[in-house]
N, C-alpha and C positions, 0 to 999 in steps of 0.2 A: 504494500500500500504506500502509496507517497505521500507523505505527509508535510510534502512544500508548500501548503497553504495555510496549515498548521502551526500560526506564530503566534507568541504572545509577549506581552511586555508586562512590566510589574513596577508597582509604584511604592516607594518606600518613605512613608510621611514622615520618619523621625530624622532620615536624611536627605530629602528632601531632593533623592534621585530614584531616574524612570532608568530600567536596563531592561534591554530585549534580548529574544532567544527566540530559535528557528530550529529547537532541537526536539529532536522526536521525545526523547525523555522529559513528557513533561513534570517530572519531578525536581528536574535540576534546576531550582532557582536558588539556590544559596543556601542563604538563611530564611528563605522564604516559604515556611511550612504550614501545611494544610492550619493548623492550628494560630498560626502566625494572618492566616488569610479571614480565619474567624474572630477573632482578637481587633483586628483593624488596623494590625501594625503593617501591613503587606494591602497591592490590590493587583488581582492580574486581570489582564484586558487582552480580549481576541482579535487578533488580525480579522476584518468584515473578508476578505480576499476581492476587498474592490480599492481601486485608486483613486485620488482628487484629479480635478485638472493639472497639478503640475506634477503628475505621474510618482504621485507621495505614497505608501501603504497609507488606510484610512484602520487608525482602531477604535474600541467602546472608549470611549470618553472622549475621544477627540469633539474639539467645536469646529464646526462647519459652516461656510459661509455659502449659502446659496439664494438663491430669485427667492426667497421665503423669508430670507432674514439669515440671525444666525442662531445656531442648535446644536446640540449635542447628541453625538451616534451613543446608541443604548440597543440592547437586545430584548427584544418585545418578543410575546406570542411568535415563537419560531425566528427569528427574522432580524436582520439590523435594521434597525429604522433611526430617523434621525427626529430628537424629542425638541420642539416649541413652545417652549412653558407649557406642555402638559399635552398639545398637539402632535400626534403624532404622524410621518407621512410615511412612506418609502424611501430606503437609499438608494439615492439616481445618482450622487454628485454634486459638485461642491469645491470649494478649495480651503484648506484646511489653514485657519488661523491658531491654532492653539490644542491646548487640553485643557480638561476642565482642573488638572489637580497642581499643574505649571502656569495658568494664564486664568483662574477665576475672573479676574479682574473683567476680563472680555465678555464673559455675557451680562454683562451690566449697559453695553455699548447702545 
């Protein structure tokens, strides 16, 4: 099985950095353990396996700027969608300004 679509990054609030990994073993985040990801000291986020316009990977959290406004990609009912204060549409595309856990500031815009 090929698991090239299969990425995730991880966000670590206490240091206040995001590391990615494209590796089949998704246990290997570090120090970032099942129990570390319920606690809220870790967050992992899935590659959509769709791109922005400037041919960027799109993950969950990332904010999005599209003909809508701007939003942030979340995993709804099967699916990435991207959320509008509580509106939700389909992921079509976009170009990526930010995340929500590096750039809050942005959806305040």
């Amino acid at each position: 099985m090929d698991n090239s679509r299969f990425k995730f990054r991880a966000w670590y609030p206490d240091s206040q950095q995001m590391t990615y990994s494209d590796r089949s073993n998704w246990g290997a985040w570090g120090d970032c353990e099942m129990s570390d990801m319920v606690s809220g000291s870790c967050e992992i986020m899935q590659f959509t396996g769709l791109y922005d316009y400037d041919d960027r990977e799109i993950y969950e959290g990332d904010l999005l700027e599209t003909n809508c406004g701007i939003g942030i990609v979340v995993f709804y009912t099967g699916g990435f969608t991207v959320d509008f204060e509580g509106y939700k549409i389909a992921l079509f595309g976009g170009k990526i300004i930010g995340n929500i856990h590096e750039h809050p500031n942005l959806l305040k815009l």
